[in-house]
C-alpha positions in Angstrom: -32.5 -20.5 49.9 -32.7 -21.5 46.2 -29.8 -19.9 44.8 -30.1 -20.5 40.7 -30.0 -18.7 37.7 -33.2 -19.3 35.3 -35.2 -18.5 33.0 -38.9 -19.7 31.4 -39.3 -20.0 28.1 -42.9 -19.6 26.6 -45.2 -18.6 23.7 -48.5 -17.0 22.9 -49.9 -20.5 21.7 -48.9 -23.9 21.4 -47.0 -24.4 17.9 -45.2 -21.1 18.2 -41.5 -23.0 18.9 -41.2 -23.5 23.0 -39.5 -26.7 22.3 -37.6 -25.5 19.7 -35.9 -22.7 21.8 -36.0 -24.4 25.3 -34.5 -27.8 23.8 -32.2 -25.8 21.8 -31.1 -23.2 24.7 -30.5 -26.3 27.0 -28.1 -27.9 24.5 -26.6 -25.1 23.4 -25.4 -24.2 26.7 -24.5 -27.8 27.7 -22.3 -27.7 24.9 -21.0 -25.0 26.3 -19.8 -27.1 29.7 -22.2 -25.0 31.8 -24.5 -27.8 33.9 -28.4 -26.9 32.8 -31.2 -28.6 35.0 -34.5 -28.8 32.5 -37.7 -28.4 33.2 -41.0 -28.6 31.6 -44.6 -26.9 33.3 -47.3 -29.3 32.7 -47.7 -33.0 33.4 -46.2 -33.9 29.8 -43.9 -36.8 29.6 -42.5 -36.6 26.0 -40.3 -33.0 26.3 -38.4 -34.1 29.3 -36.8 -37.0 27.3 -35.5 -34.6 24.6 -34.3 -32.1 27.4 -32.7 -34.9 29.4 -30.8 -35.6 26.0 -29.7 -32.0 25.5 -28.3 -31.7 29.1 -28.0 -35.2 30.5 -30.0 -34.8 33.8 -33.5 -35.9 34.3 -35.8 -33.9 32.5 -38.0 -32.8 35.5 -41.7 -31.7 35.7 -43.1 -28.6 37.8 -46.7 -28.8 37.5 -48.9 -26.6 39.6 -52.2 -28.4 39.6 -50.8 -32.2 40.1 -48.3 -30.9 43.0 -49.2 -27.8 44.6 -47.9 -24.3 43.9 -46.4 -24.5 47.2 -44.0 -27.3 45.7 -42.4 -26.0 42.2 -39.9 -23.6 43.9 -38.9 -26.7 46.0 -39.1 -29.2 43.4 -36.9 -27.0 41.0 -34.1 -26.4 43.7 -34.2 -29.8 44.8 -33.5 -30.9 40.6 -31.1 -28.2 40.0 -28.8 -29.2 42.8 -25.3 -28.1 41.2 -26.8 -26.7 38.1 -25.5 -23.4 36.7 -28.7 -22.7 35.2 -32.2 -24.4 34.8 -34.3 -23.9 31.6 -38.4 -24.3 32.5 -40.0 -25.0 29.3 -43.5 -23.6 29.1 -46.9 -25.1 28.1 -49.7 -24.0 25.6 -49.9 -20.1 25.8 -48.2 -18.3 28.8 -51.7 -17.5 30.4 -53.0 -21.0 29.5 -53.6 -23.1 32.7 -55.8 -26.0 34.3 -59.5 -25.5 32.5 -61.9 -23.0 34.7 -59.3 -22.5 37.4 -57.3 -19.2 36.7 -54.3 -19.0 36.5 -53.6 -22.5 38.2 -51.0 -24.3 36.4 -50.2 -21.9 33.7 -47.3 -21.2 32.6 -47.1 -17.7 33.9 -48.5 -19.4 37.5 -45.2 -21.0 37.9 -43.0 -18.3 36.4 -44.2 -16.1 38.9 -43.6 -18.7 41.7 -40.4 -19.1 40.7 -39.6 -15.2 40.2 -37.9 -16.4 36.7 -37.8 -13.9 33.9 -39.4 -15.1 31.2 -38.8 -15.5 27.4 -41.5 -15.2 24.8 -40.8 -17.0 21.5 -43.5 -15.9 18.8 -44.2 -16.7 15.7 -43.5 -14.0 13.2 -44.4 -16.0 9.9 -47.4 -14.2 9.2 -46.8 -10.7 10.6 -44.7 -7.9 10.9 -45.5 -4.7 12.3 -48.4 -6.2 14.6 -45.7 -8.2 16.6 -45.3 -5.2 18.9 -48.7 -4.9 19.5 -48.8 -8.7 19.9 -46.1 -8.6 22.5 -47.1 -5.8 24.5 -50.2 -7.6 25.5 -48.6 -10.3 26.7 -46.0 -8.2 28.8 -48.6 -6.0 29.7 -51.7 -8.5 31.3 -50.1 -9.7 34.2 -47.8 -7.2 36.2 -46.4 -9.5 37.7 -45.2 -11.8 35.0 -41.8 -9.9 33.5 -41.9 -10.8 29.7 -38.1 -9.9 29.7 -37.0 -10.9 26.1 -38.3 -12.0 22.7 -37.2 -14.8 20.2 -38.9 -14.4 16.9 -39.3 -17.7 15.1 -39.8 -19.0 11.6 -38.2 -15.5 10.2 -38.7 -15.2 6.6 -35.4 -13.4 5.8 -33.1 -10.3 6.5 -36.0 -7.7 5.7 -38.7 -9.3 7.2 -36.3 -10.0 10.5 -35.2 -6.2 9.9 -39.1 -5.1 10.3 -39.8 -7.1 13.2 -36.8 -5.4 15.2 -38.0 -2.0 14.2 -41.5 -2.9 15.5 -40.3 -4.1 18.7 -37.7 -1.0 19.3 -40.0 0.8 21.2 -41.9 -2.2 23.3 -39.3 -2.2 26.3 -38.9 -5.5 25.2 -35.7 -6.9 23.8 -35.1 -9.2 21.0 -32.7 -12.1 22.3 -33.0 -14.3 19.2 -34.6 -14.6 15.5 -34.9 -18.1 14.1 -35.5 -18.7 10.5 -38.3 -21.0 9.1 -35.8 -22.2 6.5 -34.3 -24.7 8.8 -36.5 -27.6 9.9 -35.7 -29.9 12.2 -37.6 -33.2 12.4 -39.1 -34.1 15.2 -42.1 -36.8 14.1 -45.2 -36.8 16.0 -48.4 -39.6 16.5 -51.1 -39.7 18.5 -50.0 -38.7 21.6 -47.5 -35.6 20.6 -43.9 -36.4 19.0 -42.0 -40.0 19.4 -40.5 -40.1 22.5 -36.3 -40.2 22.4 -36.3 -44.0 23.8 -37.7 -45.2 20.7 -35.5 -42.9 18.1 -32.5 -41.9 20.3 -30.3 -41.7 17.2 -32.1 -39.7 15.3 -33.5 -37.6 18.7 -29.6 -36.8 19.5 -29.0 -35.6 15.9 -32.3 -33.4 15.9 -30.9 -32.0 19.6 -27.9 -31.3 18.0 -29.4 -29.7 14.9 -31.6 -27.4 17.7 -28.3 -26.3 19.5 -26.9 -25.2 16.3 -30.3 -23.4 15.6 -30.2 -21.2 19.0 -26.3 -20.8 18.5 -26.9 -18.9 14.9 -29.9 -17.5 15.8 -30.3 -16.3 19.8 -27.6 -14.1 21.7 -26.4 -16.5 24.2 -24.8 -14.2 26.4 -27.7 -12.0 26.8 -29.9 -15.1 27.6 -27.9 -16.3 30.3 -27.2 -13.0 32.0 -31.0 -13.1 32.2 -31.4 -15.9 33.9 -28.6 -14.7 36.1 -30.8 -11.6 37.4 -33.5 -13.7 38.9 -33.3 -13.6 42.8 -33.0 -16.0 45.4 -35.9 -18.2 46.1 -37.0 -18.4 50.4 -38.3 -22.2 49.8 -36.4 -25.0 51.0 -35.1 -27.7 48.5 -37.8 -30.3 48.6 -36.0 -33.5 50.0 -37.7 -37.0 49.3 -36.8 -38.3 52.7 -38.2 -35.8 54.9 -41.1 -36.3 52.5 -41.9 -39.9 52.9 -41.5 -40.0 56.5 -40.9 -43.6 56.4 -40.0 -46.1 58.8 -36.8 -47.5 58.1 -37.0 -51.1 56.7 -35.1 -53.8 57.8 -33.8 -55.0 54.2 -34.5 -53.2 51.3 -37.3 -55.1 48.9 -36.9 -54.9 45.5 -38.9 -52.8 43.6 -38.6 -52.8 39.8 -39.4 -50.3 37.5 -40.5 -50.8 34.0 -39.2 -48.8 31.2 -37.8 -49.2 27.8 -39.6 -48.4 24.3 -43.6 -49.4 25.5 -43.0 -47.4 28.9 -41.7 -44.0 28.9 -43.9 -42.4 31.1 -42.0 -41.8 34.3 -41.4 -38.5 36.7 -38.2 -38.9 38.1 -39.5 -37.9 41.4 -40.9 -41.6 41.9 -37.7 -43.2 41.9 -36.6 -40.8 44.7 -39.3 -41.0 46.6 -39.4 -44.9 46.8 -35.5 -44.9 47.2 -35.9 -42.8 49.9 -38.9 -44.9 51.4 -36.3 -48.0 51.9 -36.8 -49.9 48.4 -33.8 -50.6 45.2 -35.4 -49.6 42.7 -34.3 -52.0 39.5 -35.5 -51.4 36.0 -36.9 -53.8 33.5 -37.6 -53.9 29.8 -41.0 -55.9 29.6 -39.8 -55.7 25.5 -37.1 -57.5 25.8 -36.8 -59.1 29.5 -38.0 -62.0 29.7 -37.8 -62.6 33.6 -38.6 -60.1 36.0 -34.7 -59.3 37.8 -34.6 -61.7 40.4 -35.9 -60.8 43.9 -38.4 -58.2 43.1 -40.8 -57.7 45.5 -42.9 -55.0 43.9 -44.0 -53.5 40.5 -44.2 -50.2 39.2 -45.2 -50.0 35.7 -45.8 -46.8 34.8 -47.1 -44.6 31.1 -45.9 -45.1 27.4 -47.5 -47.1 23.9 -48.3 -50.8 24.9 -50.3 -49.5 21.9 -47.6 -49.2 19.6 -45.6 -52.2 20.7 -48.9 -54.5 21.8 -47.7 -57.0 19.2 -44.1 -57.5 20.3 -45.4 -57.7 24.4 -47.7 -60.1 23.5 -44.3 -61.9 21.8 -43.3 -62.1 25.3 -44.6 -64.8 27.1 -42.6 -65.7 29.9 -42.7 -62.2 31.1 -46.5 -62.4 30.4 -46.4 -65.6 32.4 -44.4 -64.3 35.2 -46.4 -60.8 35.7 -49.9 -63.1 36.1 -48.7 -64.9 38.9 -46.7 -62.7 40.9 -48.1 -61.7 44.2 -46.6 -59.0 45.4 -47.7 -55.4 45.4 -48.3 -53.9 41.9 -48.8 -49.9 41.2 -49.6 -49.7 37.4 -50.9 -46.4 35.6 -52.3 -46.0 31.9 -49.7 -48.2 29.8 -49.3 -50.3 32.7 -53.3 -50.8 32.9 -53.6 -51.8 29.8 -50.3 -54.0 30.1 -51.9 -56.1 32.9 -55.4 -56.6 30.7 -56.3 -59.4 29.0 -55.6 -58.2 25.6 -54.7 -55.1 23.8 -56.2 -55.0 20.2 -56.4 -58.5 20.0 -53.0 -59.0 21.4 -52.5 -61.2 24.8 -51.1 -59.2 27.4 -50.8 -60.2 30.9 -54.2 -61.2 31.7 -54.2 -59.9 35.3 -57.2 -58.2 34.9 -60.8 -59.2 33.5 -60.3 -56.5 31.1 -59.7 -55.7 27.4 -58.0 -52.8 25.9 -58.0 -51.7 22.1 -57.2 -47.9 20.8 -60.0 -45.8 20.8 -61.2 -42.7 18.0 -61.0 -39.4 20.6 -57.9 -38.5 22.8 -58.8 -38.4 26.5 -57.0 -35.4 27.8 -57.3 -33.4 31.2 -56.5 -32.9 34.8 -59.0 -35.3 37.7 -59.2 -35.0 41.0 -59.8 -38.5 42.6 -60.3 -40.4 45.9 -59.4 -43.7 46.9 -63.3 -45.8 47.6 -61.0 -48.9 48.8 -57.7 -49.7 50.5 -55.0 -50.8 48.2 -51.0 -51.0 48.5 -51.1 -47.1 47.1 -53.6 -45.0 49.4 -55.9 -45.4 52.1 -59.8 -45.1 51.2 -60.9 -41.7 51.2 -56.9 -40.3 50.2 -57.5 -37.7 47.9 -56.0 -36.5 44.9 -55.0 -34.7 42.1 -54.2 -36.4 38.5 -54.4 -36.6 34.8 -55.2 -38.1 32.0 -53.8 -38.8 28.7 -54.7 -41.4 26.5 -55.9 -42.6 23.2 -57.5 -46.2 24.1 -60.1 -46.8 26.2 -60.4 -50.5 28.5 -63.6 -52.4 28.8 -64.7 -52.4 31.4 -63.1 -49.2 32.5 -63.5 -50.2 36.4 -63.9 -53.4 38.3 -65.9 -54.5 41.1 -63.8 -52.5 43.6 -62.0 -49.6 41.4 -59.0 -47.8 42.1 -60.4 -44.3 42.1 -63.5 -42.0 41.9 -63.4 -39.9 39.7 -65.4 -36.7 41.6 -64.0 -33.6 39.1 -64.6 -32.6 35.9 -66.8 -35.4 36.2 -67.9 -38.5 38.0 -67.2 -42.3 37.4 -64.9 -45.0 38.6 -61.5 -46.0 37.1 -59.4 -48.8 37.5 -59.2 -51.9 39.5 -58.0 -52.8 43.3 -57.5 -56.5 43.0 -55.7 -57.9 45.7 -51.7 -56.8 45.8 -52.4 -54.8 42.1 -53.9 -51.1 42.4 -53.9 -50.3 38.7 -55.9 -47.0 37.0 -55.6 -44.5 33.8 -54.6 -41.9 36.1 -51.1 -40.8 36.0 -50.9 -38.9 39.7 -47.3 -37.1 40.9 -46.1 -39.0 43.8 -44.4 -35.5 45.0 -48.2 -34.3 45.9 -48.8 -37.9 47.4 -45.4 -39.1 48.9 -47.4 -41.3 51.6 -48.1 -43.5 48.6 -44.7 -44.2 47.9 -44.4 -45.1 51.6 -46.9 -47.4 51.9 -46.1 -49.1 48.5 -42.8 -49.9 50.0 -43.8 -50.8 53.5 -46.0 -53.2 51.5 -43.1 -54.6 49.6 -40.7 -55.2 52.5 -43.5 -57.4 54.1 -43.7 -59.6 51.4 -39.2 -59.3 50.9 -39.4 -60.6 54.7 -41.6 -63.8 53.7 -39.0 -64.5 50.6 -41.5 -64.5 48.1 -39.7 -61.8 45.3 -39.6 -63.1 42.0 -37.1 -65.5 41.3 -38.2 -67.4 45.3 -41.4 -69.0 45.4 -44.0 -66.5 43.6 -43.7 -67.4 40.3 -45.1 -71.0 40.8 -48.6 -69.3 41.8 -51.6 -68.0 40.6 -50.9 -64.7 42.1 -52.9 -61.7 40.7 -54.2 -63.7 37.8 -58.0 -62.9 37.0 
């Protein structure tokens, strides 16, 4: 049994303040010693870094479509092992969810897996009186879904706050908070949503701390959290990584390092776990600033983030450059690390694994793909199928080598990425909690090369390796 209290915080729209109140709500009660899991619905990357700074535990993703509805309940107990509350941060509108498939994904679909009460923050800027109407739609479409409170945000003052209450006396549908648009907190944005915290953690701690002060003045606390205390117990079991992977136990754990730092950001927790729990160490590494890979490693995950932003100061860093082209162990490389193993990046050198050249493109590439595997690779067997996404603002040419990492077979139909020896390396960011086998077979893969003493640091960096 999941035994937590929570709640779900969402919006009519996108824009209407769900980070504001959900990164705010998860300070403010840290602050308040109380241990807050957060979560975010949706296969973003960016909000989980802010909520892992307001509460100081992994910001964690539930995602319908990427993991299977059968796996948020036990995803969020698993994550909000000792928690007194978790906080699931909603996406676009509440009935918003994976395009032409229902509800799937939504943020409603996983409030009503999770049997959470949910929060509807609204923006009352340009309205008064029709916020009742507006609310009562949303509380009224799905049965099933129990809108349970309101926060009105960007408030224009006293009276206009005062009409809004009136209008909502009646909706059977309290009023929890009321923030006003007076107060702004910065939180800059580019091409890909707002700057994630790794690269402005200063300033990202003091606009948490300016959006816990926010929900203090403005939302009743108490009320919240007695909320979140009335959903009920959840049948699931807690997902477990280990009973996931179903891997054979390894002889000596290979080294598996993990890149991360400013250019790569892009990481569910979950992967860690799973290859943890498959046998490896997982080590991190800062291809920024690193200029050797840590010594030993036998595989490489490089995941998501801005090689875009930062294409200038990798291509600064040679030796790492160097060592990446000739190491020949297994590689697993998504997006950021795709365009990190290229040739070049906007002119940039970058590691020149692959025949391929990257540069930032004019249209954002957005969406959830299903994919199979059309070769083997150190990730999946051909023909393993499944579900990912895509979220990008460059584009590599060519898009897909000889042998590609996936088909593309829904929304529509092309190849993407390369299988190139050891390296399986795509623009599809997939949830390893959907696909734990991959993890498995990734680290099965490193251990045999562990067992020939061959990490980096032995005998593969004076090879050719993966090299194009």
């Amino acid at each position: 049994m999941i035994r937590v209290p929570r709640l779900v915080v969402a919006a009519p729209s996108s824009g209407s303040g769900k980070t504001t109140v959900a990164t705010g709500l998860m300070a403010a009660f840290a602050d308040r010693g109380l241990t807050v899991s957060p979560h975010k619905v949706g296969p973003d990357y960016i909000d989980p870094g802010y909520h892992a700074l307001a509460t100081g535990r992994p910001g964690r993703n539930l995602d319908a479509y990427l993991c299977g509805p059968e796996r948020i309940a036990p995803l969020l107990g698993h994550a909000a092992q000792g928690a007194d509350l978790a906080v699931v941060e909603g996406v676009m509108g509440l009935y918003d969810g994976a395009a032409g498939q229902g509800e799937l994904a939504s943020t409603a679909h996983v409030a009503k897996l999770l049997r959470a009460p949910v929060v509807l923050v609204v923006d009352a800027s340009s309205q008064s009186r029709s916020v009742a109407a507006l609310v009562h739609g949303f509380a009224s479409w799905d049965p099933q879904v129990r809108v349970a409170g309101v926060v009105l945000n960007k408030v224009g003052s006293d009276r206009h706050e005062e009409l809004l209450r009136e209008a909502l006396d009646g909706s059977g549908v309290p009023v929890l908070g009321a923030l006003r648009r007076t107060k702004v907190v910065r939180a800059p944005s580019r091409h890909l949503g707002l700057v994630p915290v790794a690269e402005r953690r200063a300033e990202a701690v003091e606009s948490v701390a300016a959006l816990a002060e926010r929900v203090r003045e403005g939302c009743d606390l108490e009320a919240l959290l007695a909320l979140a205390r009335q959903a009920p117990p959840l049948p699931e079991e807690l997902w477990d990584p280990a009973a996931e992977v179903g891997a054979e136990p390894v002889a000596r754990a290979p080294r598996v390092a993990l890149a991360g730092g400013e250019a790569f950001t892009f990481s569910y927790a979950e992967h860690a776990e799973l290859l943890r729990a498959a046998g490896a160490e997982v080590v991190g590494f800062d291809p920024l600033r690193d200029e050797a890979l840590p010594h030993g490693t036998a595989g490489l995950v490089i995941g998501g983030g801005f090689p875009e932003v930062y294409a200038p100061e990798l291509a600064e860093n040679r030796p790492l450059r160097q060592q990446i082209a000739a190491f020949e162990g297994p590689v697993a490389a998504e997006c950021a690390g795709l365009l990190y193993l290229a040739r070049e990046l906007d002119g940039k050198p970058m590691c020149g694994v692959l025949d391929a050249h990257g540069r930032m493109a004019e249209r954002l590439t957005l969406g959830y793909r299903e994919a199979v595997a059309v070769a083997d690779s150190v990730l999946a067997e051909t023909g393993t199928r499944v579900r990912g996404h895509e979220f990008h603002r460059t584009e590599l040419l060519p898009g897909a080598g000889q042998v590609p990492a996936w088909g593309l077979v829904r929304p529509e139909r092309r190849p993407d990425g390369f299988v190139q020896g050891n390296v399986h390396a795509s623009y599809l960011h997939v949830h390893w909690a959907a696909a734990p086998r991959m993890a498995a077979r990734f680290v099965a893969r490193c251990a045999a090369r562990w067992e020939t003493g061959n990490g980096a640091g032995g005998q593969a960096g004076d090879g050719a390796g993966n090299a194009a």
